[in-house]
N, CA, C and O of each residue as an XYZ file, in Angstrom:
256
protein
N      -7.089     -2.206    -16.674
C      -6.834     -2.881    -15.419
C      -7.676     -2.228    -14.329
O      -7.644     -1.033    -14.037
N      -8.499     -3.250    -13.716
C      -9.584     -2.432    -12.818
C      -8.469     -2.640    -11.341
O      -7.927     -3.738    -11.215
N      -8.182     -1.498    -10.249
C      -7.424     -2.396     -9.343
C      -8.627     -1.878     -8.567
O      -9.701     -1.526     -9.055
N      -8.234     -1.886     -7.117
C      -9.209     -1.871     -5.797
C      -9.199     -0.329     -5.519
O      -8.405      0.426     -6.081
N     -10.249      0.133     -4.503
C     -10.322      1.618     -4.205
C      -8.933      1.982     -3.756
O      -8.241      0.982     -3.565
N      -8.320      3.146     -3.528
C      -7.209      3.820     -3.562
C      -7.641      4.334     -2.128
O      -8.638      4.961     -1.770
N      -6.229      3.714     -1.229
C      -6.045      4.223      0.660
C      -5.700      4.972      0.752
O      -6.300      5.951      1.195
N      -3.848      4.940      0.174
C      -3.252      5.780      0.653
C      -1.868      5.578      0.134
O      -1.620      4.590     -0.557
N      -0.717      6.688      0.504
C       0.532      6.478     -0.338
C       1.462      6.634      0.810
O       1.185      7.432      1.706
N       2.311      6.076      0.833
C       3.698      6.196      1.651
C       5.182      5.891      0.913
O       5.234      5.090     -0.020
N       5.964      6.343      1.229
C       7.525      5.993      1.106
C       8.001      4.577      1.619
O       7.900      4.211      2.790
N       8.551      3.801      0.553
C       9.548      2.771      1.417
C      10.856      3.173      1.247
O      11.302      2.849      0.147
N      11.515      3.686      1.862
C      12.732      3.900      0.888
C      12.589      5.515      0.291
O      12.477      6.620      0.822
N      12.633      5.185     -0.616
C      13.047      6.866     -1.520
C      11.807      6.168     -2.486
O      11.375      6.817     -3.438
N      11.490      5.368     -2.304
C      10.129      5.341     -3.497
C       8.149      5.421     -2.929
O       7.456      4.674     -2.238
N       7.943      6.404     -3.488
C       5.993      6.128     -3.383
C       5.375      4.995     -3.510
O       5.302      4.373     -4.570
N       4.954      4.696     -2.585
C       3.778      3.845     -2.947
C       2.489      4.167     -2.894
O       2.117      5.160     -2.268
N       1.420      3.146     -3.724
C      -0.006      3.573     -3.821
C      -0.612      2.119     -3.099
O      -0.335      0.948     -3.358
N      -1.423      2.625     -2.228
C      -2.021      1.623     -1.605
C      -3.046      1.156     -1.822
O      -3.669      1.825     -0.997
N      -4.278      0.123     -2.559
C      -5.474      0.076     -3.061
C      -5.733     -1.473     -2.159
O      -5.041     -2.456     -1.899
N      -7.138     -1.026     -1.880
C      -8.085     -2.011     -0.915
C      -9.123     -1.654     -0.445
O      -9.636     -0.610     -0.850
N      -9.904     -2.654      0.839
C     -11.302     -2.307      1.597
C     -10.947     -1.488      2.616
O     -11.868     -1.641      3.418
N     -10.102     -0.633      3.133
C      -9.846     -0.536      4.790
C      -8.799     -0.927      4.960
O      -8.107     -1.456      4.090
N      -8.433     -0.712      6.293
C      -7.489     -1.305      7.453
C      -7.510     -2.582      7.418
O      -8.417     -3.406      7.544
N      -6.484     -2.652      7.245
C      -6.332     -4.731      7.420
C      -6.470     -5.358      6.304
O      -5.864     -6.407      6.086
N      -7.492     -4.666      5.221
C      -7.972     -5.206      4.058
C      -7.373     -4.306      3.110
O      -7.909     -3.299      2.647
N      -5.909     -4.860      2.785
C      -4.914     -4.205      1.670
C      -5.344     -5.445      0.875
O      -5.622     -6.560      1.316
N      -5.339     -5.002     -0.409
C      -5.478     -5.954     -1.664
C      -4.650     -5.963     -2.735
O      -4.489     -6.907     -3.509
N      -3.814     -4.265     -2.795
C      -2.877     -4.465     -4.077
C      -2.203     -3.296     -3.711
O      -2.652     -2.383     -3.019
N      -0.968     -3.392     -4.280
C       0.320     -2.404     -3.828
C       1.110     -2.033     -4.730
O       2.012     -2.785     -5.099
N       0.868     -0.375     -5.453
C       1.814     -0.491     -6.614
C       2.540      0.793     -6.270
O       2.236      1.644     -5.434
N       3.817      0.727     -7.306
C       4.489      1.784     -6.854
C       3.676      3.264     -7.787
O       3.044      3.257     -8.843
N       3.847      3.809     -7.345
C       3.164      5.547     -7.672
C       3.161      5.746     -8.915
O       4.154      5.719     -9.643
N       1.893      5.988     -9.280
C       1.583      6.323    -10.503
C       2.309      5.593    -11.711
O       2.798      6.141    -12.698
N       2.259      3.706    -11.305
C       2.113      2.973    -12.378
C       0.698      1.273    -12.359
O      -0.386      0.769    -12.066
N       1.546      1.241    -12.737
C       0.323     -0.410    -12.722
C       1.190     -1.489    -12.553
O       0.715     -2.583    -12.860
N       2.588     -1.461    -12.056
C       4.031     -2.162    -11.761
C       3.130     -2.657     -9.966
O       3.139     -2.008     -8.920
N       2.498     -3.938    -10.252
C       1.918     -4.295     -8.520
C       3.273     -5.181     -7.700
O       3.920     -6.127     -8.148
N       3.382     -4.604     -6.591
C       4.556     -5.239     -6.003
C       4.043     -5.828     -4.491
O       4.804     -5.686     -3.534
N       2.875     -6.419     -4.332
C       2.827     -6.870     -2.956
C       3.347     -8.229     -2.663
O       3.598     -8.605     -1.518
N       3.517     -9.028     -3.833
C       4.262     -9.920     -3.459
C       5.750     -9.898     -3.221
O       6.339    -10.865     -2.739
N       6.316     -8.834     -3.549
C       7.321     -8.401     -3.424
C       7.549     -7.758     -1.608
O       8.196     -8.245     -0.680
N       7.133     -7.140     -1.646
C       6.452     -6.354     -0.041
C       6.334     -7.697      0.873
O       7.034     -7.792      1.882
N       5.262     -8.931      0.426
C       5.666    -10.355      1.535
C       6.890    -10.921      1.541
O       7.430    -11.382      2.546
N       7.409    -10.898      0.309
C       8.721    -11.499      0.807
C       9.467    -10.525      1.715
O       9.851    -11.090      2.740
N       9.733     -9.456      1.659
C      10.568     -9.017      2.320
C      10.346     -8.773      3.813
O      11.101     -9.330      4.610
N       9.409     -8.017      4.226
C       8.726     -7.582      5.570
C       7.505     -7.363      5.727
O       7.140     -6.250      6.107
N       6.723     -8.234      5.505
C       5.127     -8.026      5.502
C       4.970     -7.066      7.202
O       4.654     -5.878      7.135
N       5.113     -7.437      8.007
C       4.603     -6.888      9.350
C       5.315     -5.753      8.930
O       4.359     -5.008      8.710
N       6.334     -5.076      8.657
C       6.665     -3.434      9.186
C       6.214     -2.738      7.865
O       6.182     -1.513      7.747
N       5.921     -3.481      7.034
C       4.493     -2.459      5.684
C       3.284     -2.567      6.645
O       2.765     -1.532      7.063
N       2.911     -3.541      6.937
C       1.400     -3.566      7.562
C       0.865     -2.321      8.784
O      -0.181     -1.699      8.971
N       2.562     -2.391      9.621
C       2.744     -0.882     10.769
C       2.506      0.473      9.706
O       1.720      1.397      9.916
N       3.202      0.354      8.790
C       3.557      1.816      8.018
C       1.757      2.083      7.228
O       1.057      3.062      7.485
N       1.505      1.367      6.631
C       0.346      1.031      5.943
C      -1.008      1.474      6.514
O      -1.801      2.133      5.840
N      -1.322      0.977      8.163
C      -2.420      1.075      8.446
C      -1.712      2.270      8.988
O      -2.390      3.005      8.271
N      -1.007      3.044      9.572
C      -0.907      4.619     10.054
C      -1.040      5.766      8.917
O      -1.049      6.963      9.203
N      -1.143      5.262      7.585
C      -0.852      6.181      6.554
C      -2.570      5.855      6.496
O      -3.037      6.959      6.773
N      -3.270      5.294      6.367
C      -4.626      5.272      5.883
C      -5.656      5.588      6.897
O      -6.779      6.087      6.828
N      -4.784      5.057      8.041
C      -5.825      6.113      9.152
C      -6.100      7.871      9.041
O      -7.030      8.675      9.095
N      -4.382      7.826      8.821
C      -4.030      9.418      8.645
C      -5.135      9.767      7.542
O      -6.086     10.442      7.936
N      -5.112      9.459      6.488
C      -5.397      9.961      5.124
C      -7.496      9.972      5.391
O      -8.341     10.715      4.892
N      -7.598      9.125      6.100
C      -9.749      8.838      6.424
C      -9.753      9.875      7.147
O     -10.847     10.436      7.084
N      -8.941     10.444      7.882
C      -9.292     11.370      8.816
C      -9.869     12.820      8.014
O     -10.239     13.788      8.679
């Protein structure tokens, strides 16, 4: 399974996530930590905007 370059990781909850995409804004796939289990459609149904807040502050953090 080829996924996209690797951003960054954050907590939702009590669980890791791995963030893979182009950049900021350009998330492409969302799995939980250290599997190949992709959950971003999971992530839109529930609250796309307050992943997107958490998301781009963790990958800014992490380029720095």
């Amino acid at each position: 399974m080829k996924k996209a370059p690797f951003l960054a990781q954050i907590y939702l909850g009590d669980t890791l996530i791995d963030i893979h995409g182009y950049g900021r804004k350009q998330i492409e796939e969302i799995y939980i930590a250290d599997t190949d289990i992709e959950i971003s459609e999971m992530i839109h149904s529930l609250n796309w905007d307050e992943f997107e807040k958490k998301s781009d502050e963790a990958i800014y953090y992490a380029s720095i």
